[in-house]
Biotite code that builds the C-alpha atoms (Angstrom):
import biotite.structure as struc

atoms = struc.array([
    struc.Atom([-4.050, -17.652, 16.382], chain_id="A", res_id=1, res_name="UNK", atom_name="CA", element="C"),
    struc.Atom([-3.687, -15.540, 12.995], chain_id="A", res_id=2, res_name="UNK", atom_name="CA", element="C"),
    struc.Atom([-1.547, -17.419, 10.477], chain_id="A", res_id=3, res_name="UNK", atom_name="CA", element="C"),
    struc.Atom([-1.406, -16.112, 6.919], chain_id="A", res_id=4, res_name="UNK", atom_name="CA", element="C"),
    struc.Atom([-0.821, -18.847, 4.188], chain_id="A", res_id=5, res_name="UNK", atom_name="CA", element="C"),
    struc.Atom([-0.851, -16.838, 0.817], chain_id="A", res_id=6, res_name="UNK", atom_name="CA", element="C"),
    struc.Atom([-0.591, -13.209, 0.594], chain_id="A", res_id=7, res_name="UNK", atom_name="CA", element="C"),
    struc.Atom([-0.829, -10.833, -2.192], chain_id="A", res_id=8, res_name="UNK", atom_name="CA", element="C"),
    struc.Atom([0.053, -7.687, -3.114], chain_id="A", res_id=9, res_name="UNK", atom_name="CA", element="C"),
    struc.Atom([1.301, -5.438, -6.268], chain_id="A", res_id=10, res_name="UNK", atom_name="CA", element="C"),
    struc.Atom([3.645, -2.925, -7.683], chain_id="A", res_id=11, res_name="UNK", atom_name="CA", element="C"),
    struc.Atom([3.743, -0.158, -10.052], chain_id="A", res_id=12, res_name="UNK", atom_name="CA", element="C"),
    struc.Atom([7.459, 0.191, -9.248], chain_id="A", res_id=13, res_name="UNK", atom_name="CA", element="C"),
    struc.Atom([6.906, 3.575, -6.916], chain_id="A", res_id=14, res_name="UNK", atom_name="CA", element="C"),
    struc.Atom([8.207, 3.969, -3.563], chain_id="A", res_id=15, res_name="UNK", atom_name="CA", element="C"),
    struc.Atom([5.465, 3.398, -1.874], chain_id="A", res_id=16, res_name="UNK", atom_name="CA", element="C"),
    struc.Atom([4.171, -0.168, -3.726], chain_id="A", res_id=17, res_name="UNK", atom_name="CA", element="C"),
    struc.Atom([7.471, -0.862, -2.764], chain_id="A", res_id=18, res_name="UNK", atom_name="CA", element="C"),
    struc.Atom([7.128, -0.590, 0.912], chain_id="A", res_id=19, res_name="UNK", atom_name="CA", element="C"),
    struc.Atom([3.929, -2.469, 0.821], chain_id="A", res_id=20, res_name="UNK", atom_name="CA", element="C"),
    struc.Atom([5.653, -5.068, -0.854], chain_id="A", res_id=21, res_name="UNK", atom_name="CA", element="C"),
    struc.Atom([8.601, -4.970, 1.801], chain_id="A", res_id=22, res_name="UNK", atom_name="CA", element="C"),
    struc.Atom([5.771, -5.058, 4.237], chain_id="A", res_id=23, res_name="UNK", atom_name="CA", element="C"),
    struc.Atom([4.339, -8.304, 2.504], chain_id="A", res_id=24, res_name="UNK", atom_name="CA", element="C"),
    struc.Atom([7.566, -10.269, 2.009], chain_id="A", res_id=25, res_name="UNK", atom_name="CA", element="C"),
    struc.Atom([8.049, -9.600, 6.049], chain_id="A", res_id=26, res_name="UNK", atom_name="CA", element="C"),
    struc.Atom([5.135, -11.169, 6.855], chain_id="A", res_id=27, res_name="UNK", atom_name="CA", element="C"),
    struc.Atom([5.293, -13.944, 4.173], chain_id="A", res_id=28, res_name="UNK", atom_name="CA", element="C"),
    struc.Atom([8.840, -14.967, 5.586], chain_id="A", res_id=29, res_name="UNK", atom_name="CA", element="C"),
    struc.Atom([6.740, -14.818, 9.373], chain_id="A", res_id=30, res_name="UNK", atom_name="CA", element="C"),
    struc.Atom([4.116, -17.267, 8.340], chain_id="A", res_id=31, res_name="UNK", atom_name="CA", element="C"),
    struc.Atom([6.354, -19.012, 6.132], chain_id="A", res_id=32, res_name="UNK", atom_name="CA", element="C"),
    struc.Atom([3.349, -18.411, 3.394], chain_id="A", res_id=33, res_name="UNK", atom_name="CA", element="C"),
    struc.Atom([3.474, -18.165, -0.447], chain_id="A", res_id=34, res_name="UNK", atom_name="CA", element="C"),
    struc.Atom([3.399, -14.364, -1.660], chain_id="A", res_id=35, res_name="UNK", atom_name="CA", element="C"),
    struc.Atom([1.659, -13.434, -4.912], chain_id="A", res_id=36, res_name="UNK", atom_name="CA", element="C"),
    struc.Atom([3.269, -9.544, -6.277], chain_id="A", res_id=37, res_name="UNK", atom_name="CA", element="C"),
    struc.Atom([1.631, -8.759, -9.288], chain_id="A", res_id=38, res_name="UNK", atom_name="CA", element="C"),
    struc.Atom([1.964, -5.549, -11.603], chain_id="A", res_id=39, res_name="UNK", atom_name="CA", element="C"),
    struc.Atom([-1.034, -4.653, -13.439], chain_id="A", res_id=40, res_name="UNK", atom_name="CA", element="C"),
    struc.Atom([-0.477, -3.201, -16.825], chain_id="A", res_id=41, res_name="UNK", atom_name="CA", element="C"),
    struc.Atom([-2.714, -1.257, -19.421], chain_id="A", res_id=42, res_name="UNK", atom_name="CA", element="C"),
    struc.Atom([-1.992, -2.675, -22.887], chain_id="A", res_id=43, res_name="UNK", atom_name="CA", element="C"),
    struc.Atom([-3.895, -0.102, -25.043], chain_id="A", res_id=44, res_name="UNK", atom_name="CA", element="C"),
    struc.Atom([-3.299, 1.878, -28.251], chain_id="A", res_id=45, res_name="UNK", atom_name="CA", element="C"),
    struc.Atom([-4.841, 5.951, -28.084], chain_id="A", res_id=46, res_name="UNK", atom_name="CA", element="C"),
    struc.Atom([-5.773, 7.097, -25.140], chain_id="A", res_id=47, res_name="UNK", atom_name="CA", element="C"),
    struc.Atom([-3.513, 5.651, -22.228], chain_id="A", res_id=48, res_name="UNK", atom_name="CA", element="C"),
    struc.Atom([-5.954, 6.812, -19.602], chain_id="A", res_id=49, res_name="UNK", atom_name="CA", element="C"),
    struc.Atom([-9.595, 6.056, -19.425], chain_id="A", res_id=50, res_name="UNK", atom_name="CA", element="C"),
    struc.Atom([-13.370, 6.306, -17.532], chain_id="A", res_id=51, res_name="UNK", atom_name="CA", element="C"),
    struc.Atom([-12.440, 3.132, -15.665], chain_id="A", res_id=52, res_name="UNK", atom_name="CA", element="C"),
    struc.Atom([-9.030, 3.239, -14.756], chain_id="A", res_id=53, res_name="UNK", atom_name="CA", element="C"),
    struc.Atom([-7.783, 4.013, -11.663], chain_id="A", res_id=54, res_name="UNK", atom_name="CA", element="C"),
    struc.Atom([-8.112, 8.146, -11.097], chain_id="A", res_id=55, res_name="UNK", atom_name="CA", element="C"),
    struc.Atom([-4.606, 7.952, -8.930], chain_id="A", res_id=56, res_name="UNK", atom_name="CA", element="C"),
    struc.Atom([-2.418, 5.863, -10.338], chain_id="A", res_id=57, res_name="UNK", atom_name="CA", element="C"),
    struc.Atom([-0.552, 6.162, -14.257], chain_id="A", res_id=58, res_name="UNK", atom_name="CA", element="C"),
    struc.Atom([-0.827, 3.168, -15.691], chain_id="A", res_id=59, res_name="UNK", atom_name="CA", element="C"),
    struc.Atom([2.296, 0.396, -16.357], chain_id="A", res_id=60, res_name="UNK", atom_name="CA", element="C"),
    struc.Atom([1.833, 0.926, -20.086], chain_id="A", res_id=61, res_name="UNK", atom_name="CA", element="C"),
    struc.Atom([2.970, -2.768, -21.430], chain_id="A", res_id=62, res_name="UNK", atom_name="CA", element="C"),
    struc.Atom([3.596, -6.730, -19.957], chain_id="A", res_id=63, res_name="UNK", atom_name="CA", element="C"),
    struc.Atom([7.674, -5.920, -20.109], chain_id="A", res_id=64, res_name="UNK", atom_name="CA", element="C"),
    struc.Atom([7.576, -2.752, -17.842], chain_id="A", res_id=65, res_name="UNK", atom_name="CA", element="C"),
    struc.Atom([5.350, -4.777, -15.620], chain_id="A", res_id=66, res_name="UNK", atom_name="CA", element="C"),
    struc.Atom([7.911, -7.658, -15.961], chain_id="A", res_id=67, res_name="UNK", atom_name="CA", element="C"),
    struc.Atom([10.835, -5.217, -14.720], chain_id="A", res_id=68, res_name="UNK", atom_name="CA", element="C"),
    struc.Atom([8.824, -3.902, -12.182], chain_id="A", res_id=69, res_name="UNK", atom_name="CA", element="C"),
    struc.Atom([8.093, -7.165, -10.693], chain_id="A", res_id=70, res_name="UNK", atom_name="CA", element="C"),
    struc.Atom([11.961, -8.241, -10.867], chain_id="A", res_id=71, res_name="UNK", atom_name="CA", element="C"),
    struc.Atom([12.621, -5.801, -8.688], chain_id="A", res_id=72, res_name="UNK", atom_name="CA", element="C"),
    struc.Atom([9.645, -6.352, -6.612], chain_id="A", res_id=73, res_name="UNK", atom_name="CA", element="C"),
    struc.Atom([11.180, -9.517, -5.965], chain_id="A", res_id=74, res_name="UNK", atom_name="CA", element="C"),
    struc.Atom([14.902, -8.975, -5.561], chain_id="A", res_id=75, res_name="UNK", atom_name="CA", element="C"),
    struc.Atom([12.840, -6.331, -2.271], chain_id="A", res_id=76, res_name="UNK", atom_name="CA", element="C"),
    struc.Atom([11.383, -9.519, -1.451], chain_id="A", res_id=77, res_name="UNK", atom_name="CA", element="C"),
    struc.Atom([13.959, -11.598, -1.090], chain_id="A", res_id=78, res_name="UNK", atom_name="CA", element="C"),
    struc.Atom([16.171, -9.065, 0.820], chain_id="A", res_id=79, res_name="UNK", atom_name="CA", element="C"),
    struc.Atom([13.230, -9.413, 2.730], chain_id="A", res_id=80, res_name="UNK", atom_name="CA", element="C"),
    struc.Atom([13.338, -12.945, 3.278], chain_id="A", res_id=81, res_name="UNK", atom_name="CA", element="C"),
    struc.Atom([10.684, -14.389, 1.702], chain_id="A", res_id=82, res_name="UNK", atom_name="CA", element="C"),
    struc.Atom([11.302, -17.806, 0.194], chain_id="A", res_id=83, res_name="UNK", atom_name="CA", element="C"),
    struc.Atom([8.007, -18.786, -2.089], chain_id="A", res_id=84, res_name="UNK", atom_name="CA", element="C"),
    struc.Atom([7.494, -16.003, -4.259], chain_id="A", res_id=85, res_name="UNK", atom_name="CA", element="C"),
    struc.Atom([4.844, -15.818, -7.445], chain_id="A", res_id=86, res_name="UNK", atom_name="CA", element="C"),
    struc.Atom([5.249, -13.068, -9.937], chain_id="A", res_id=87, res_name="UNK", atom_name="CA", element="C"),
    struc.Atom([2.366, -12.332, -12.135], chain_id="A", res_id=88, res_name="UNK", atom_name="CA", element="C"),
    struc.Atom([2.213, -9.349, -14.787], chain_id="A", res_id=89, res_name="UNK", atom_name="CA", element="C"),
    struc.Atom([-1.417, -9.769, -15.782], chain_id="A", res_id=90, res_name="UNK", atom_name="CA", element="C"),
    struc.Atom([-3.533, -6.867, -18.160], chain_id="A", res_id=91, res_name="UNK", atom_name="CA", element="C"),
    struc.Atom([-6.268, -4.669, -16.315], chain_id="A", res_id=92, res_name="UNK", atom_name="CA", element="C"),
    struc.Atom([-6.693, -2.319, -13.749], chain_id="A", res_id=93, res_name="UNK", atom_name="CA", element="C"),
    struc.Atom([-4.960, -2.885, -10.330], chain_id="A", res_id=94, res_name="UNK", atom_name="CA", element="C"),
    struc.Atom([-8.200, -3.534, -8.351], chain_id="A", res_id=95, res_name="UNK", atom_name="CA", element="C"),
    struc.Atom([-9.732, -6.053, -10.688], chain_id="A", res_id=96, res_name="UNK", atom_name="CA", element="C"),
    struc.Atom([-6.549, -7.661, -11.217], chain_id="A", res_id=97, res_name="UNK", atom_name="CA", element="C"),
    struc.Atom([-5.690, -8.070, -7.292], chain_id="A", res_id=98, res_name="UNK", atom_name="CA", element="C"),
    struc.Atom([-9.366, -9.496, -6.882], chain_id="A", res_id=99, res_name="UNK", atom_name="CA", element="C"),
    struc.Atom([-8.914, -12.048, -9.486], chain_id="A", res_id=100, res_name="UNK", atom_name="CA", element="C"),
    struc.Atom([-5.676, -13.356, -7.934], chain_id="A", res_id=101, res_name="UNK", atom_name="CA", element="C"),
    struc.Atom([-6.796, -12.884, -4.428], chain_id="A", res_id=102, res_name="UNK", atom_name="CA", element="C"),
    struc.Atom([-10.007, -15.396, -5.661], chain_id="A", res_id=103, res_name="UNK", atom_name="CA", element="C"),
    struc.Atom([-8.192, -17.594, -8.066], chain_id="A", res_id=104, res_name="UNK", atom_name="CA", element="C"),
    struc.Atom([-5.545, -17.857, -5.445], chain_id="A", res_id=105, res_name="UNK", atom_name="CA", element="C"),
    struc.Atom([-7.654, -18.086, -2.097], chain_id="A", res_id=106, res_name="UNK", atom_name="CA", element="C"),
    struc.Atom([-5.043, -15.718, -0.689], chain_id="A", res_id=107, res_name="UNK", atom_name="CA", element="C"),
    struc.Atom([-6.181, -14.633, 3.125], chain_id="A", res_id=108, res_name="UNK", atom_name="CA", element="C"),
    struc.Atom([-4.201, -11.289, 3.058], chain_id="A", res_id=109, res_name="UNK", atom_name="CA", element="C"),
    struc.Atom([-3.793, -8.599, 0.600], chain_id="A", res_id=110, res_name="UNK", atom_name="CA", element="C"),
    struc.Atom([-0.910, -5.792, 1.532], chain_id="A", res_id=111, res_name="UNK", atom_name="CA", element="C"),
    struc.Atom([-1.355, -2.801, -0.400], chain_id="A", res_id=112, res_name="UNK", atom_name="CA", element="C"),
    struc.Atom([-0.068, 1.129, -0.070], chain_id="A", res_id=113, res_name="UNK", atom_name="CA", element="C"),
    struc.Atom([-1.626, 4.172, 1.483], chain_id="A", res_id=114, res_name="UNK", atom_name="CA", element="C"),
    struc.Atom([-1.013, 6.074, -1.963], chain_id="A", res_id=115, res_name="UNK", atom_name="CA", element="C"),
    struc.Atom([-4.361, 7.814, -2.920], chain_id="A", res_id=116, res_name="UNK", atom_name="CA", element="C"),
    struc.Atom([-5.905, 8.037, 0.861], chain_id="A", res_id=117, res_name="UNK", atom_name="CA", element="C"),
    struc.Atom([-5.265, 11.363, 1.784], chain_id="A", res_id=118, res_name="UNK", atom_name="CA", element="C"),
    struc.Atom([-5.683, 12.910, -1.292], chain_id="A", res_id=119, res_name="UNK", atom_name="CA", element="C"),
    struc.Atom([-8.424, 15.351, -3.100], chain_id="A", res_id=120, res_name="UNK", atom_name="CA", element="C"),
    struc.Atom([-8.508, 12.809, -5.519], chain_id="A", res_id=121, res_name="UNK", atom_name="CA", element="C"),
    struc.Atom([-8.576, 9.754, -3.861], chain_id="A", res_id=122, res_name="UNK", atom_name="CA", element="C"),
    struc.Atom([-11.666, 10.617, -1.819], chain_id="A", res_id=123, res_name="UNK", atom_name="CA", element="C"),
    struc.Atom([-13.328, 11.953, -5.149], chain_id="A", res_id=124, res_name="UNK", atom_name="CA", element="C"),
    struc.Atom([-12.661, 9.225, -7.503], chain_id="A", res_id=125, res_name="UNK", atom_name="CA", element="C"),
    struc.Atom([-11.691, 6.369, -5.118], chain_id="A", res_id=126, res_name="UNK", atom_name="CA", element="C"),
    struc.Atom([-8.027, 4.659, -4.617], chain_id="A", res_id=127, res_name="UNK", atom_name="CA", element="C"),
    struc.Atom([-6.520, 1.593, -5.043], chain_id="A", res_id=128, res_name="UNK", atom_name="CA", element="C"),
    struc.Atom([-6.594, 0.814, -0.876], chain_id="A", res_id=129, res_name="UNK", atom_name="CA", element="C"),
    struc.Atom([-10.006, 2.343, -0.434], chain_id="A", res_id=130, res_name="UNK", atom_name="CA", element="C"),
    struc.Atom([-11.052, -0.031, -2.941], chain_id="A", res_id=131, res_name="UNK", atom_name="CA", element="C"),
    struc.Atom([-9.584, -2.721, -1.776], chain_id="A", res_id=132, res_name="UNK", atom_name="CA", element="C"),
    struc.Atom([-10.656, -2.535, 1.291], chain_id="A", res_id=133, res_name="UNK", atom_name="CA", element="C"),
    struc.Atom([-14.460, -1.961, 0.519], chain_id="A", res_id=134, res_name="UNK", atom_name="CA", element="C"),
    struc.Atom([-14.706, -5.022, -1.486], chain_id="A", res_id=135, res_name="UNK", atom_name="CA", element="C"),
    struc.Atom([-12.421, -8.056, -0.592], chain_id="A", res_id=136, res_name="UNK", atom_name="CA", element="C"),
    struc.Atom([-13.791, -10.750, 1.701], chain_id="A", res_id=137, res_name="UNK", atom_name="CA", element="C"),
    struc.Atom([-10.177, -11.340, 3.205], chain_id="A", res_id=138, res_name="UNK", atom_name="CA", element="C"),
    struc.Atom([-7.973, -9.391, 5.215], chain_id="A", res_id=139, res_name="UNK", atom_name="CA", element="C"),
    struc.Atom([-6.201, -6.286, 4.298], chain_id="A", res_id=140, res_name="UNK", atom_name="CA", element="C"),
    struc.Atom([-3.426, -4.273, 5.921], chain_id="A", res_id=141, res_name="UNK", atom_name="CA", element="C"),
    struc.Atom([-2.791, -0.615, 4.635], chain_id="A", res_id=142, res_name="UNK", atom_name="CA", element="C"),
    struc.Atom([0.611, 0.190, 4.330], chain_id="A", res_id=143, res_name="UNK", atom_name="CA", element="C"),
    struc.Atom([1.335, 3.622, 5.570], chain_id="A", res_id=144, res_name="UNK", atom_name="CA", element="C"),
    struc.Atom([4.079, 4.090, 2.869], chain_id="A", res_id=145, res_name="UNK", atom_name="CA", element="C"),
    struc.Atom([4.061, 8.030, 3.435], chain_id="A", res_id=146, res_name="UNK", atom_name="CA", element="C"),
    struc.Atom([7.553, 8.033, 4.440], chain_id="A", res_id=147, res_name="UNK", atom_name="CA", element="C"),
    struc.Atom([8.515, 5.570, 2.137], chain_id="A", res_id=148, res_name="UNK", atom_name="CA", element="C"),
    struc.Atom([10.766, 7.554, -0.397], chain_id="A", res_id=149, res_name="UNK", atom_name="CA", element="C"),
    struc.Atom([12.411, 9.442, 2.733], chain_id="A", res_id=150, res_name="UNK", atom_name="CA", element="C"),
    struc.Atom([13.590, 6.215, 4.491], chain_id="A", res_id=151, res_name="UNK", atom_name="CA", element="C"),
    struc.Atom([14.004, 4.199, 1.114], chain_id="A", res_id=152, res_name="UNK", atom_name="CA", element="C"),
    struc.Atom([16.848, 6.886, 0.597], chain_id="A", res_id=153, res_name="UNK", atom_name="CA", element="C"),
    struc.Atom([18.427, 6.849, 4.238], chain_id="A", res_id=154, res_name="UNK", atom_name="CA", element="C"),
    struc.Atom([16.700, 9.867, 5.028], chain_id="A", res_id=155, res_name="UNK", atom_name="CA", element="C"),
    struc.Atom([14.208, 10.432, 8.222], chain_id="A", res_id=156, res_name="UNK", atom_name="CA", element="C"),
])
């Protein structure tokens, strides 16, 4: 049998990181396991976009719009039912980040969004779940967070 006992997964505040992290919470409260959201930020003077940052997503710019953006991450997670919940705003880009906590944490699932997939883009330069999925040793379930806004609103 499958049992999850720490899963991770992050949020730039969109819609769709959102749903993943609705996903997450779901399956945290399932396996009764400790959840891990983080919110990686850029915290840079010049140029807010650079070679190595992610090609898909715009960066959180500073630690207190990642702290927001993990408050609400959580009050999701609760509605959710999930009952051990971690924040962590930490500084670098969202794959590097989610590695380090998924190692320092020995998570065995990372939830992430579909966000970057289908797109020109995202095939070109990489995304967030391509990446994730390409180089972490534990599981990972891809959110398909398409529809997220739509049914986030009420709307089908």
């Amino acid at each position: 049998m499958v049992a999850y006992s720490t899963i991770v997964t992050g949020s730039d505040g969109s819609d769709s990181s959102l749903h993943a992290v609705r996903a997450a919470a779901s399956l945290a409260r399932v396996y009764d396991a400790r959840l891990i959201i983080v919110s990686a930020y850029y915290e840079k003077h010049g140029l807010v976009i650079d070679a190595k940052a992610d090609a898909n997503a715009l960066p959180v710019i500073n630690r207190e719009a990642a702290e927001d953006i993990l408050r609400e991450a959580h009050e999701v997670s609760v509605a959710e039912g999930a009952k051990d919940i971690e924040l962590r705003p930490i500084n670098g880009g969202p794959v590097a980040v989610l590695r380090t906590v998924v190692e320092d944490s020995a998570a065995d699932l990372v939830v992430v969004g579909n966000r970057g997939l289908k797109t020109l883009s995202g095939r070109v330069f990489g995304s967030i779940p391509s990446e994730v999925t390409r180089r972490f040793d534990v599981d990972v379930l891809v959110v398909n967070s398409d529809g997220a806004a739509s049914s986030a609103s009420g709307k089908a």
